[in-house]
PyMOL Python script that loads the backbone (N, CA, C, O; Angstrom):
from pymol import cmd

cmd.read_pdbstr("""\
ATOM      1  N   UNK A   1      55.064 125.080 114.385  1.00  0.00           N
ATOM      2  CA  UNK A   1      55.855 124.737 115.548  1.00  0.00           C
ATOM      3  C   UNK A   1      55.434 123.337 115.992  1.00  0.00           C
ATOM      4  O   UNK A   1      54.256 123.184 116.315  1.00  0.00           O
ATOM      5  N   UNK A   2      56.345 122.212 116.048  1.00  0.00           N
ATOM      6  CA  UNK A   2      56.255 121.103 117.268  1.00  0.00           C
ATOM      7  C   UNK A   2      56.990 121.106 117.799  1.00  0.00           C
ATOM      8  O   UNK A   2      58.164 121.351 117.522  1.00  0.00           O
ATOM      9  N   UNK A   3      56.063 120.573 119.613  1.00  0.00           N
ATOM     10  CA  UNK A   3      56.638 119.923 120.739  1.00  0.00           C
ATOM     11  C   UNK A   3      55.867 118.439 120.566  1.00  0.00           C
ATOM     12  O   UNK A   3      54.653 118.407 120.366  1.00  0.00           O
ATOM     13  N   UNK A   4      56.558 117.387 120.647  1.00  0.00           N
ATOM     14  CA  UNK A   4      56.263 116.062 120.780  1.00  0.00           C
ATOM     15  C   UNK A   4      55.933 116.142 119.618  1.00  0.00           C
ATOM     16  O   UNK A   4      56.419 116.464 118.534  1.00  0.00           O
ATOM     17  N   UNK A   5      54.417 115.564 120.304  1.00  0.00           N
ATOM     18  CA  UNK A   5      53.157 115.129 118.690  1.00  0.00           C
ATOM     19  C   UNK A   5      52.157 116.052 119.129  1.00  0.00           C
ATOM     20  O   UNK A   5      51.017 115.617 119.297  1.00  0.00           O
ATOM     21  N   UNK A   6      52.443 117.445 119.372  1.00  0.00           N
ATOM     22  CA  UNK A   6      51.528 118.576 119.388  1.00  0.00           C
ATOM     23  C   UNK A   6      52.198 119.807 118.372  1.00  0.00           C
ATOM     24  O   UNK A   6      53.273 120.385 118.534  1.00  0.00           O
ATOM     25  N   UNK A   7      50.960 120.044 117.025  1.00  0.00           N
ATOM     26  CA  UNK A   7      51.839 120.929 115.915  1.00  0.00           C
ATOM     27  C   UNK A   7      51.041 121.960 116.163  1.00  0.00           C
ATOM     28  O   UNK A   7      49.883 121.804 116.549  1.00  0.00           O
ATOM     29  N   UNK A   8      51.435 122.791 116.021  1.00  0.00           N
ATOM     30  CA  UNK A   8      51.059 124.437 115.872  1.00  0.00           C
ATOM     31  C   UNK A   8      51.076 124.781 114.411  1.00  0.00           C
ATOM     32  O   UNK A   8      51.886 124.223 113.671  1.00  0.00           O
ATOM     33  N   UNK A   9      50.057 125.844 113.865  1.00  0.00           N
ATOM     34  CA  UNK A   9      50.197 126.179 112.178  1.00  0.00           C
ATOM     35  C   UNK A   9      48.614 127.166 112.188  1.00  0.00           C
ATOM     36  O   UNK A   9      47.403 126.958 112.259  1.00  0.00           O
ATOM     37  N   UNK A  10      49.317 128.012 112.099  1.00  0.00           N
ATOM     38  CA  UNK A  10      47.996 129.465 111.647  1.00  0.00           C
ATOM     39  C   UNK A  10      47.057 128.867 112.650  1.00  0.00           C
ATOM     40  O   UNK A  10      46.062 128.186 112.400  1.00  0.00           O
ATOM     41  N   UNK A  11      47.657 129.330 114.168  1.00  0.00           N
ATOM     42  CA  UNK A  11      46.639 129.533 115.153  1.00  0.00           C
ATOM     43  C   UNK A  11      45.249 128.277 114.887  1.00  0.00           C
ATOM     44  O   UNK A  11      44.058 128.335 115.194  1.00  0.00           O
ATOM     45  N   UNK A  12      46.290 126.904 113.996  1.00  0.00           N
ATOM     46  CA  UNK A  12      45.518 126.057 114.995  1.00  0.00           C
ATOM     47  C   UNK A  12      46.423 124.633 115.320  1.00  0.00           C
ATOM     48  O   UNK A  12      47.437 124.351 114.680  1.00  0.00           O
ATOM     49  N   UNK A  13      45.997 123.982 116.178  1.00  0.00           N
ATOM     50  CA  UNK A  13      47.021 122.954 117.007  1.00  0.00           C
ATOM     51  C   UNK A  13      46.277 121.618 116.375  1.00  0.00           C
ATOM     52  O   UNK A  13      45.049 121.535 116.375  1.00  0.00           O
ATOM     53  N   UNK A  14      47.066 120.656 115.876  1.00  0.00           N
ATOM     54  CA  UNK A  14      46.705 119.428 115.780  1.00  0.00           C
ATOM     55  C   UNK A  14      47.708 118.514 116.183  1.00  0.00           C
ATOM     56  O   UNK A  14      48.850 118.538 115.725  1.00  0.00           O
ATOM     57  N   UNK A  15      47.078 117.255 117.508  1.00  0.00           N
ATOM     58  CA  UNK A  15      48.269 116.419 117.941  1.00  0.00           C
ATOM     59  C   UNK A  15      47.743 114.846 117.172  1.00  0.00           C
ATOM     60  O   UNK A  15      46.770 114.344 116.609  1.00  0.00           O
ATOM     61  N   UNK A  16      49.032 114.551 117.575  1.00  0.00           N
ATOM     62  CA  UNK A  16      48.785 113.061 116.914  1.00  0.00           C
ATOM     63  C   UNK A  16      48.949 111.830 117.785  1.00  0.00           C
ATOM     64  O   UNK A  16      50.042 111.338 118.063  1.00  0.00           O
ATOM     65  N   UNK A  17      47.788 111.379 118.186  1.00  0.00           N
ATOM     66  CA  UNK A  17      47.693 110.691 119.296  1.00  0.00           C
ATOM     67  C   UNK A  17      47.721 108.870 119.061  1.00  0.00           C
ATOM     68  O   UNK A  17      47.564 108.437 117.919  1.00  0.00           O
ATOM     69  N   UNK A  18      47.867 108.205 119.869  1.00  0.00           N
ATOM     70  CA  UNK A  18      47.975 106.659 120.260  1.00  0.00           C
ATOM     71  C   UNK A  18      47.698 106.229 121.177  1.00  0.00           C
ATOM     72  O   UNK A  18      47.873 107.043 122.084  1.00  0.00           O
ATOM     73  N   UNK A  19      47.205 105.025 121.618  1.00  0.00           N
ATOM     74  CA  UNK A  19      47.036 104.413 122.559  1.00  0.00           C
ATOM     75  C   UNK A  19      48.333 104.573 123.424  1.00  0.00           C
ATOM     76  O   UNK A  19      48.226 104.715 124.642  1.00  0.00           O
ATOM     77  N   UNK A  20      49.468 104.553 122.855  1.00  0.00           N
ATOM     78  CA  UNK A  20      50.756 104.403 124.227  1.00  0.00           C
ATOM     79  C   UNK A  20      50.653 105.866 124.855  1.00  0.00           C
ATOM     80  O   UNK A  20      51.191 105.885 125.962  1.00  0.00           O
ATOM     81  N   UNK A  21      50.214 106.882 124.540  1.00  0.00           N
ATOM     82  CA  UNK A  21      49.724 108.378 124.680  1.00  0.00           C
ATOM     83  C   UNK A  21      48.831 108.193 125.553  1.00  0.00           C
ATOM     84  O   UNK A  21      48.316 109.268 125.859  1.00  0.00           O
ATOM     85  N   UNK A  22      48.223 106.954 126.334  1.00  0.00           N
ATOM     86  CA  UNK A  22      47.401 107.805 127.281  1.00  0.00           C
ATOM     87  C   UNK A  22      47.869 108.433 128.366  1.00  0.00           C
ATOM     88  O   UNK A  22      48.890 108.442 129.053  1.00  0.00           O
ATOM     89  N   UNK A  23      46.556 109.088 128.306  1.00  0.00           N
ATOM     90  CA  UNK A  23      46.915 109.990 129.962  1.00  0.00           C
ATOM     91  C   UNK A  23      46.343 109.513 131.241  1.00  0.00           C
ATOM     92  O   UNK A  23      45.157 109.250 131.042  1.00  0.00           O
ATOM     93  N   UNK A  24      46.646 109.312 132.341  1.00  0.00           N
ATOM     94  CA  UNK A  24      45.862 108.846 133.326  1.00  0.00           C
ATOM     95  C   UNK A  24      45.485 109.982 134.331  1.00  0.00           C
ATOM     96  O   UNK A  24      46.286 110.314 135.204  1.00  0.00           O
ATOM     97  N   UNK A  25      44.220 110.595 134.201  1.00  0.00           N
ATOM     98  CA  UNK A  25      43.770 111.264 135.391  1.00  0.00           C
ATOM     99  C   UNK A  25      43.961 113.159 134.985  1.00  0.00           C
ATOM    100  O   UNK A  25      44.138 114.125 135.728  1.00  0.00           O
ATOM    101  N   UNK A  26      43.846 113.062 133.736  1.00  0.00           N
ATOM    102  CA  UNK A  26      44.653 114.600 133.600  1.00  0.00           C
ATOM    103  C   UNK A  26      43.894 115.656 134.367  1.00  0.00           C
ATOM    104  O   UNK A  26      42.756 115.543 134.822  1.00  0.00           O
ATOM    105  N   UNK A  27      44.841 116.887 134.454  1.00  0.00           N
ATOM    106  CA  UNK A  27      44.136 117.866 135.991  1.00  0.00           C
ATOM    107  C   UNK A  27      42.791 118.890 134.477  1.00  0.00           C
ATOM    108  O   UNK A  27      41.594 118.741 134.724  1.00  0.00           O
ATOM    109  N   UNK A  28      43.011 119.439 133.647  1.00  0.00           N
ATOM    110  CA  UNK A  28      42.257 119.429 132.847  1.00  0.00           C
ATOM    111  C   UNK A  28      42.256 118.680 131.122  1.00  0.00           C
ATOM    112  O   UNK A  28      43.169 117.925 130.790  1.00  0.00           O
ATOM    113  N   UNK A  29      41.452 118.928 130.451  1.00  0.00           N
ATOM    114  CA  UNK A  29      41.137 118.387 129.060  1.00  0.00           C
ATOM    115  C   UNK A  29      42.364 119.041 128.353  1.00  0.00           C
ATOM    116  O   UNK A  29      42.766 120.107 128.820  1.00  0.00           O
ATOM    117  N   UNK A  30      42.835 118.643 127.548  1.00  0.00           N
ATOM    118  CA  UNK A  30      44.057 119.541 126.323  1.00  0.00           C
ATOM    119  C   UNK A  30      42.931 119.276 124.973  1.00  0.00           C
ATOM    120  O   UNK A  30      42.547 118.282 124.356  1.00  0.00           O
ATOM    121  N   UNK A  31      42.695 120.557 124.920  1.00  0.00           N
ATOM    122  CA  UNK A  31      41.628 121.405 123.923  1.00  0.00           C
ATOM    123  C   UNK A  31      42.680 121.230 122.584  1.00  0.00           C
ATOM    124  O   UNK A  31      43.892 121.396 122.720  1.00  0.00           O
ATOM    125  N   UNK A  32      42.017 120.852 121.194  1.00  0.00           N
ATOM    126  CA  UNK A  32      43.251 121.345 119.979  1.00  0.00           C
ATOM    127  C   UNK A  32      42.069 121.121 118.709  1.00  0.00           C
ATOM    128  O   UNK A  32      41.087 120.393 118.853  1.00  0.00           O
ATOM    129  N   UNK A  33      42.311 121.735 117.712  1.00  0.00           N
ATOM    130  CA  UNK A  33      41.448 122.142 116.661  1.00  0.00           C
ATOM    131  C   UNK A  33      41.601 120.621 115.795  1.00  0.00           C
ATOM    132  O   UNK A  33      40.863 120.357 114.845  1.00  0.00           O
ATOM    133  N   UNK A  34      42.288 120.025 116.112  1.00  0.00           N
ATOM    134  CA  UNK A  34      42.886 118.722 114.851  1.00  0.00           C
ATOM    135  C   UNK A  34      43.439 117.448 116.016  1.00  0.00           C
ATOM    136  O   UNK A  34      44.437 117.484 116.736  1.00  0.00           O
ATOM    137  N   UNK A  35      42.515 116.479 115.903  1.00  0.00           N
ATOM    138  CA  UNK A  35      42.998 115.198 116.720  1.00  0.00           C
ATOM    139  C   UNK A  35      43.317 114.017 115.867  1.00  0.00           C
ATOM    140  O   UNK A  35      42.427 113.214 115.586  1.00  0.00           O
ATOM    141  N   UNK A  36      44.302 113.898 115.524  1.00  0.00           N
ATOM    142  CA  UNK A  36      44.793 112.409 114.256  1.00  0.00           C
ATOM    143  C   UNK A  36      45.378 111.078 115.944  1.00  0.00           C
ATOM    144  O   UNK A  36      46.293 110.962 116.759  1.00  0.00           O
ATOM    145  N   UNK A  37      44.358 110.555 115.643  1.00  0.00           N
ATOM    146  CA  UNK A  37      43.674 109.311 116.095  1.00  0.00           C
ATOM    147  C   UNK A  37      43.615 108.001 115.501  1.00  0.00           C
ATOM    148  O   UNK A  37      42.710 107.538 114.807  1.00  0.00           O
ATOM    149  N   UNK A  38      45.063 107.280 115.981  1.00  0.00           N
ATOM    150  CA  UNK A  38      45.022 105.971 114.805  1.00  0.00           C
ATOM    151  C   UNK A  38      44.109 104.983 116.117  1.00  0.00           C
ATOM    152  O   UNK A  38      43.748 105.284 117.255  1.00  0.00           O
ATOM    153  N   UNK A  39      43.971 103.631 115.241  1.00  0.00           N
ATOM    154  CA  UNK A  39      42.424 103.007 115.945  1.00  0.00           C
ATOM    155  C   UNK A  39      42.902 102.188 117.469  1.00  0.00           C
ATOM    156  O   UNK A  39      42.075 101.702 118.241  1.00  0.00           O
ATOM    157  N   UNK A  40      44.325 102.164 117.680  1.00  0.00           N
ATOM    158  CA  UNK A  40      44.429 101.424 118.452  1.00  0.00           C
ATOM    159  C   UNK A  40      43.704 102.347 120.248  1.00  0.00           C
ATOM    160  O   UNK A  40      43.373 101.846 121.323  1.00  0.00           O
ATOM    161  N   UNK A  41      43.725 103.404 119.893  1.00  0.00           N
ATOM    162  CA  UNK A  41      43.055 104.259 121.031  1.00  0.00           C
ATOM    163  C   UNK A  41      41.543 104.159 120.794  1.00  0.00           C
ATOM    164  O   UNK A  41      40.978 103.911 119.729  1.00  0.00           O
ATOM    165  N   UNK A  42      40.958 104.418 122.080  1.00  0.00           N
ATOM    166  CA  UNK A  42      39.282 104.259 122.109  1.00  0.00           C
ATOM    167  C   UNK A  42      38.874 105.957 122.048  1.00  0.00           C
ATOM    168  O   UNK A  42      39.377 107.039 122.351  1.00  0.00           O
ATOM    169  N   UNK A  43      37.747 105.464 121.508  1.00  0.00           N
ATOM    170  CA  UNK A  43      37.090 106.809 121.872  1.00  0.00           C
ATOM    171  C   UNK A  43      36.381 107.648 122.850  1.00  0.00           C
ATOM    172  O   UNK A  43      35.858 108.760 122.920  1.00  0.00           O
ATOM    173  N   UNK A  44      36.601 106.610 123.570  1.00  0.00           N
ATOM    174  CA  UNK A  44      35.979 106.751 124.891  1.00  0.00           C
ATOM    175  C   UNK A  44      37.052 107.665 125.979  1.00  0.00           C
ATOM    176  O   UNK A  44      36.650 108.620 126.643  1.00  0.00           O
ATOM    177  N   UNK A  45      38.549 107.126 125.998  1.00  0.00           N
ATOM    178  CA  UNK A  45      39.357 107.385 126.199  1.00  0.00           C
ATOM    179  C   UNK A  45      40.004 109.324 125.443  1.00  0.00           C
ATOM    180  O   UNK A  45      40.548 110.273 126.008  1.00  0.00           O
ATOM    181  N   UNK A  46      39.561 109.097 124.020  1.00  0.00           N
ATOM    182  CA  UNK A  46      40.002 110.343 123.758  1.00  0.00           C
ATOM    183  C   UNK A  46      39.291 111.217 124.029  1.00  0.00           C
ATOM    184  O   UNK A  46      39.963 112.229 124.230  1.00  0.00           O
ATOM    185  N   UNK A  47      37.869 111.446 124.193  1.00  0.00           N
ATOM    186  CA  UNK A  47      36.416 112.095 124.844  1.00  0.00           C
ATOM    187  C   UNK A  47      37.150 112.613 126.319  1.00  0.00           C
ATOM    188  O   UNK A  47      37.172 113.746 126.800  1.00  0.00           O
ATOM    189  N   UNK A  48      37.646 111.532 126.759  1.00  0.00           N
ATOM    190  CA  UNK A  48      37.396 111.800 128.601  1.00  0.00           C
ATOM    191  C   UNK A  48      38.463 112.770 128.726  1.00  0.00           C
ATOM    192  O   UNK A  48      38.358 113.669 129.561  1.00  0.00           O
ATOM    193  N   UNK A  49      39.902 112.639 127.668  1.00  0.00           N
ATOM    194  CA  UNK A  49      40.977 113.215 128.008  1.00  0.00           C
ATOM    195  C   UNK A  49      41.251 114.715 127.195  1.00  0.00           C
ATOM    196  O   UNK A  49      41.664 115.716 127.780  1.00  0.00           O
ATOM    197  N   UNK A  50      40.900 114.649 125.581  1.00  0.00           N
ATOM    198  CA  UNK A  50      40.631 115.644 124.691  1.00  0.00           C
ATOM    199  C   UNK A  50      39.235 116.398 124.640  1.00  0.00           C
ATOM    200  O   UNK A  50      38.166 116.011 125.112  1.00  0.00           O
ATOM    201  N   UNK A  51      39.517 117.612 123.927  1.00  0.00           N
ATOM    202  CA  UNK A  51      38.885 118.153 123.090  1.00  0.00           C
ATOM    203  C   UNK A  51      39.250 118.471 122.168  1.00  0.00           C
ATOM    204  O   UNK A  51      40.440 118.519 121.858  1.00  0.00           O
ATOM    205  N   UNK A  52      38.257 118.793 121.443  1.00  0.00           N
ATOM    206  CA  UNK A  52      38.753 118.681 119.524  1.00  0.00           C
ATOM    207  C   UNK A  52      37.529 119.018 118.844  1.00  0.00           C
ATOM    208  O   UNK A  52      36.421 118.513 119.028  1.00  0.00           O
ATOM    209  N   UNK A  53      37.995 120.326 117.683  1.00  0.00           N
ATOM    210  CA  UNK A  53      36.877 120.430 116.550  1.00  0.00           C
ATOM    211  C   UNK A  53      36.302 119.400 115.812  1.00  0.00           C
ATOM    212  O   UNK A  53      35.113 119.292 115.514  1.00  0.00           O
ATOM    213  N   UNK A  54      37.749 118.219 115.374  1.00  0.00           N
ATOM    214  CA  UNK A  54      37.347 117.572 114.318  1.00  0.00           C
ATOM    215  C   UNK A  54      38.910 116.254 114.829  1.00  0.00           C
ATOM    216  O   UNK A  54      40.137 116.350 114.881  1.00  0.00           O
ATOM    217  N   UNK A  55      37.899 115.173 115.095  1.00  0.00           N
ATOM    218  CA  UNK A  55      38.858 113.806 115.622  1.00  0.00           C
ATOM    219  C   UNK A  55      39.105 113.309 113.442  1.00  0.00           C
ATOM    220  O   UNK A  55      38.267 113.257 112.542  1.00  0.00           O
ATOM    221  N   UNK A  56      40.347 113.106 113.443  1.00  0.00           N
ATOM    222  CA  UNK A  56      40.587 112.664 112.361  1.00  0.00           C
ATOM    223  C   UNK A  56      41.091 110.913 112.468  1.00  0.00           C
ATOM    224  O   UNK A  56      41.974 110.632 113.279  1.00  0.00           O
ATOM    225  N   UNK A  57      40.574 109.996 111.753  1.00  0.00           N
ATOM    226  CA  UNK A  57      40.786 109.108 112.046  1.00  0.00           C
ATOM    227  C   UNK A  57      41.825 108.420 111.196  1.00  0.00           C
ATOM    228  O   UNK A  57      41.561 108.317 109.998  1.00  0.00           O
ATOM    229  N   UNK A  58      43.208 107.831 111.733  1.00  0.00           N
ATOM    230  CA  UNK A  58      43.828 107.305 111.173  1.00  0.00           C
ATOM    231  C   UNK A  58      43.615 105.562 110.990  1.00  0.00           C
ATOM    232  O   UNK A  58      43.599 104.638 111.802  1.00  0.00           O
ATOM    233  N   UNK A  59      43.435 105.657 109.198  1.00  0.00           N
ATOM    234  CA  UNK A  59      43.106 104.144 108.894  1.00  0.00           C
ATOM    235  C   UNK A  59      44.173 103.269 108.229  1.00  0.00           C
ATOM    236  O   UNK A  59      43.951 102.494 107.300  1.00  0.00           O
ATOM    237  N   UNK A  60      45.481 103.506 108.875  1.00  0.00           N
ATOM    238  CA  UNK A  60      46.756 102.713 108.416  1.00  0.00           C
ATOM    239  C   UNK A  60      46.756 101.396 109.087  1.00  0.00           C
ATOM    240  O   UNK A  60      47.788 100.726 109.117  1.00  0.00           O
ATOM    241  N   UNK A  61      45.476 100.925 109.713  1.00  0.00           N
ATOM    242  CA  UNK A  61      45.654  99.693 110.978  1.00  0.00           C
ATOM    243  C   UNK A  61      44.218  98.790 109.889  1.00  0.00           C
ATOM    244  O   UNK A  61      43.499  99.107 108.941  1.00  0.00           O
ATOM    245  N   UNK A  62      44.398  97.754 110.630  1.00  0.00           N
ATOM    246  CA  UNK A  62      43.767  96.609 109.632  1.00  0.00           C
ATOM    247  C   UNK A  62      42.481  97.589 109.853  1.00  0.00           C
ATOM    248  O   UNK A  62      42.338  98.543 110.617  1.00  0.00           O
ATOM    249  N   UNK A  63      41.408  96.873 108.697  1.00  0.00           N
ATOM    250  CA  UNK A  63      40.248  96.947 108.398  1.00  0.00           C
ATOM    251  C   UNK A  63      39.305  97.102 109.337  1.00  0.00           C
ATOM    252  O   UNK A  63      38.815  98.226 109.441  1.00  0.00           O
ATOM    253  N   UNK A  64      38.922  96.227 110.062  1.00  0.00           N
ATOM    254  CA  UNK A  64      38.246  96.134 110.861  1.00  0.00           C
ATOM    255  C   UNK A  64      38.109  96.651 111.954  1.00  0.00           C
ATOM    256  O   UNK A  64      37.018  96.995 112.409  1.00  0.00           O
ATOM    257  N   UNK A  65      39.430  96.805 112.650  1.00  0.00           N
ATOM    258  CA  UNK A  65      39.161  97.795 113.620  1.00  0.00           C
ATOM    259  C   UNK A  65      39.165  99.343 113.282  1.00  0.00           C
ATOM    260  O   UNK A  65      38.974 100.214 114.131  1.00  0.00           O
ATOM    261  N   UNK A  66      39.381  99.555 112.081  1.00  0.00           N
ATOM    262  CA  UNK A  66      39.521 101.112 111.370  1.00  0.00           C
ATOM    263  C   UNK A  66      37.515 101.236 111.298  1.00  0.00           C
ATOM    264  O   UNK A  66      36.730 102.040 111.801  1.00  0.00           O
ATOM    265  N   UNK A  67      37.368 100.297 110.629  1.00  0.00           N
ATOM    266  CA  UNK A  67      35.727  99.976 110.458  1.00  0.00           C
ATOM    267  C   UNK A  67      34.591 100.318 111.856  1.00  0.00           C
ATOM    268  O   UNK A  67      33.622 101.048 112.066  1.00  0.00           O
ATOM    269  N   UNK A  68      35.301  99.426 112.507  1.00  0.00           N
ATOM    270  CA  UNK A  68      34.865  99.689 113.889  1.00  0.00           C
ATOM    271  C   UNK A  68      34.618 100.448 114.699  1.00  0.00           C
ATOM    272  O   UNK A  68      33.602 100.612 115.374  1.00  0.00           O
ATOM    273  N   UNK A  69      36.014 101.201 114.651  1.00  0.00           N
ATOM    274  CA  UNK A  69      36.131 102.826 115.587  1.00  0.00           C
ATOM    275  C   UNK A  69      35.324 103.555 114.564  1.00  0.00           C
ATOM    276  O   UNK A  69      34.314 103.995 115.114  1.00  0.00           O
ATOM    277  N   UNK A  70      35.378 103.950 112.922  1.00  0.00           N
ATOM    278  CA  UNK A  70      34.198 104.704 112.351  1.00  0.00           C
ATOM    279  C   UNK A  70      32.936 104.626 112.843  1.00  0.00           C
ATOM    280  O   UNK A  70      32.419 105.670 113.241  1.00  0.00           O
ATOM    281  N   UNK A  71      32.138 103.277 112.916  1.00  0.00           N
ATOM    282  CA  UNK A  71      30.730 103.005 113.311  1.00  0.00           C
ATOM    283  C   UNK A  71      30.295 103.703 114.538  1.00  0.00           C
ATOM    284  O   UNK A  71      29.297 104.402 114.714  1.00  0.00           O
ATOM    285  N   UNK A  72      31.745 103.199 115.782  1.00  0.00           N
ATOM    286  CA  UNK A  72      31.549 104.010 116.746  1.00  0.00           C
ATOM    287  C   UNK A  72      31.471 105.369 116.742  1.00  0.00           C
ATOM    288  O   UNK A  72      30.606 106.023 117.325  1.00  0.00           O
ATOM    289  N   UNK A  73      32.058 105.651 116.316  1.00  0.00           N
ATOM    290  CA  UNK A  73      32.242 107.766 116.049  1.00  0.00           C
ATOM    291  C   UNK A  73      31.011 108.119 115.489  1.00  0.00           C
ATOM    292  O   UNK A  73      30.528 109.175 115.899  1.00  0.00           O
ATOM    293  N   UNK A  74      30.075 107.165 114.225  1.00  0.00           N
ATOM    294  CA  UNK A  74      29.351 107.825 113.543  1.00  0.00           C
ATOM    295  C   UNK A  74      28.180 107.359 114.717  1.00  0.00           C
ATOM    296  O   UNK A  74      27.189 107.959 114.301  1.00  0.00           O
ATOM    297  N   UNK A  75      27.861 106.812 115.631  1.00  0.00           N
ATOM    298  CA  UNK A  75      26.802 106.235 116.208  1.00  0.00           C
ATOM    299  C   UNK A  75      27.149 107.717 117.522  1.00  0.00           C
ATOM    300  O   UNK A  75      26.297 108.546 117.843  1.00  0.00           O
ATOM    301  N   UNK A  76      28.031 107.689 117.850  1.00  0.00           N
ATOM    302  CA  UNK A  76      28.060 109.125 118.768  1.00  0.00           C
ATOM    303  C   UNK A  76      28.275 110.697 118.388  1.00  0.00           C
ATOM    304  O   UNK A  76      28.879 111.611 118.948  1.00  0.00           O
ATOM    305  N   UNK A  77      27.350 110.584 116.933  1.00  0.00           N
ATOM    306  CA  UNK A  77      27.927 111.485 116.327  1.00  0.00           C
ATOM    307  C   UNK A  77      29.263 112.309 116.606  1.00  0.00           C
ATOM    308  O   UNK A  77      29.200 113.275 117.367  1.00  0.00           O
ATOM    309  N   UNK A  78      30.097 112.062 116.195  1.00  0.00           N
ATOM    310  CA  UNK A  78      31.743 112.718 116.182  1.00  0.00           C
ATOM    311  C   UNK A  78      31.358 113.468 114.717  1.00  0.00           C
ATOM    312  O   UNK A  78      30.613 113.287 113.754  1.00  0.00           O
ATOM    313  N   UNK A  79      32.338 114.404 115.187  1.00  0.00           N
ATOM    314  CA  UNK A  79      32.720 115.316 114.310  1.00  0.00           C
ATOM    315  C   UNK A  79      33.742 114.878 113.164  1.00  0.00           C
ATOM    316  O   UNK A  79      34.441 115.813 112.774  1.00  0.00           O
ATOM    317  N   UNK A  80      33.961 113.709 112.574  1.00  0.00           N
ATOM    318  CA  UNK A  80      35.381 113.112 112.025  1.00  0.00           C
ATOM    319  C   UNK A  80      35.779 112.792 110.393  1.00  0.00           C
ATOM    320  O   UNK A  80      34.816 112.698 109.632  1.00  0.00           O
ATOM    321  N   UNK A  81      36.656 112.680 110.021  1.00  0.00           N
ATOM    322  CA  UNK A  81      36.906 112.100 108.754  1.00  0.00           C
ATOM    323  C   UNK A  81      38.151 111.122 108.824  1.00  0.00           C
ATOM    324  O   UNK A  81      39.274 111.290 109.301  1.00  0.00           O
ATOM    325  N   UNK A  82      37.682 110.256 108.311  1.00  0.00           N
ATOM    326  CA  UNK A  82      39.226 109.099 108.075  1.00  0.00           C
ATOM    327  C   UNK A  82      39.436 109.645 106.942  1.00  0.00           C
ATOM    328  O   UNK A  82      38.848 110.174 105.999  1.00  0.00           O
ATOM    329  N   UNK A  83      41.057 109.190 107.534  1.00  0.00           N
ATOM    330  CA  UNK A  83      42.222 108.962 106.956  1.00  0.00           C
ATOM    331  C   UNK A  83      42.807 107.897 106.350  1.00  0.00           C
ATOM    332  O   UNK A  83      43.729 107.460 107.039  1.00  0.00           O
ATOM    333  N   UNK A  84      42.591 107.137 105.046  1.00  0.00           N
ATOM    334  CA  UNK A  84      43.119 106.234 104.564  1.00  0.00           C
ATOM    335  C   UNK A  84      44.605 106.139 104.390  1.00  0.00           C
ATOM    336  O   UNK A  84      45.401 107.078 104.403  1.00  0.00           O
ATOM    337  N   UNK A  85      44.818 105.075 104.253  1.00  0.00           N
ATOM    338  CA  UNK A  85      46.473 104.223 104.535  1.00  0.00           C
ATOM    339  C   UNK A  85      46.853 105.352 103.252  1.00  0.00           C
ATOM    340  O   UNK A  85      47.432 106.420 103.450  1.00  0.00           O
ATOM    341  N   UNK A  86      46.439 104.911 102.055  1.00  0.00           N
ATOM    342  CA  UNK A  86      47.187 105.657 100.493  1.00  0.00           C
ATOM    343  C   UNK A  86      46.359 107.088 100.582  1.00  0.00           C
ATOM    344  O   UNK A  86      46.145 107.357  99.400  1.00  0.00           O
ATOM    345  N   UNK A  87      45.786 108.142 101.395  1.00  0.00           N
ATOM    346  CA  UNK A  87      45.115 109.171 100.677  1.00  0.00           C
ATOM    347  C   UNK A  87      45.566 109.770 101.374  1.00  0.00           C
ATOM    348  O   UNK A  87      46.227 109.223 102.257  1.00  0.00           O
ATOM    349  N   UNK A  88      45.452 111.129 101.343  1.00  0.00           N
ATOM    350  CA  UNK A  88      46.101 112.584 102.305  1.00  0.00           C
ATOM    351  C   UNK A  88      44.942 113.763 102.625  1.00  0.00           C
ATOM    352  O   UNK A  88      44.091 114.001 101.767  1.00  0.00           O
ATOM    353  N   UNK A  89      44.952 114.310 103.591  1.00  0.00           N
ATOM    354  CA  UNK A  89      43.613 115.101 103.890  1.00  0.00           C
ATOM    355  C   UNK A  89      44.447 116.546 103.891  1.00  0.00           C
ATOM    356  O   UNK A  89      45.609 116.490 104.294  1.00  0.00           O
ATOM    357  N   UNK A  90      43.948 117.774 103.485  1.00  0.00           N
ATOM    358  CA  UNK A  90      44.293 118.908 103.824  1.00  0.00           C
ATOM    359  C   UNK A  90      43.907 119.501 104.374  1.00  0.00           C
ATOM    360  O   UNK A  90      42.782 119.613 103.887  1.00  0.00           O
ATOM    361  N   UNK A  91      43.974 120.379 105.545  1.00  0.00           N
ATOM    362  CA  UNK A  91      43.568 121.016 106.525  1.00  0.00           C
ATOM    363  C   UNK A  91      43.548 122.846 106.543  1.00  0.00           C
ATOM    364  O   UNK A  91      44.599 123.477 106.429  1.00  0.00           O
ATOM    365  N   UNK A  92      42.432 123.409 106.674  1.00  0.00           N
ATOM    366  CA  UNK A  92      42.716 124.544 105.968  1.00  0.00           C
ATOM    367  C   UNK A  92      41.896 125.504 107.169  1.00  0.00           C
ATOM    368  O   UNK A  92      40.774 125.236 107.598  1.00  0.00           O
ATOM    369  N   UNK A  93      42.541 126.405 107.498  1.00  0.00           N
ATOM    370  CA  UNK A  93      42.673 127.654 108.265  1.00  0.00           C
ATOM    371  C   UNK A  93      41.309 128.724 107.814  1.00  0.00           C
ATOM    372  O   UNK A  93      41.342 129.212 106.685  1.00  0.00           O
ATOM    373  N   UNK A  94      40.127 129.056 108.743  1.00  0.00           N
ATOM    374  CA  UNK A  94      39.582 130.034 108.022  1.00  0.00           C
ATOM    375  C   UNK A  94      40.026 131.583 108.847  1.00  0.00           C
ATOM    376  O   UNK A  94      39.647 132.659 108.385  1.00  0.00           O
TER     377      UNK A  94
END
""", "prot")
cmd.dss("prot")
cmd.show_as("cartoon", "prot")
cmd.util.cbc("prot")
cmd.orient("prot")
């Protein structure tokens, strides 16, 4: 099932978020098992507003800032895996 850029699939939810997606001030966190996160959003920003098993990082945006937001994630330990421009990740239900 989608509404917007929030998917539903075997009881688990993954949205697909952006910087034009922020939220300002939300009344609580929107909890989801799968966060696809391209780099133009901070992480700071997706922390304050999400929760999430596993932030997936989308690396279709230049180098460097794909580079960047990784270092950051891996220095606050995140839970994450990029997503390269040419590769595909599968997501699997236990």
């Amino acid at each position: 099932v989608k509404k917007q850029n929030l998917i539903s699939f075997d009881h688990k939810t993954l949205l697909l978020y952006n910087k034009s997606q922020q939220i300002v001030n939300p009344a609580t966190k929107l909890t989801v098992d799968y966060l696809v996160a391209d780099t133009t959003a901070t992480l700071p920003g997706i922390k304050k507003n999400f929760g999430y098993g596993l932030l997936i990082i989308d690396g279709s945006h230049n180098d460097t800032t794909t580079s960047q937001f990784q270092l950051e994630a891996k220095a606050q330990h995140e839970n994450f895996v990029f997503w390269g421009s040419n590769k595909s990740i599968k997501l699997k239900s236990n």
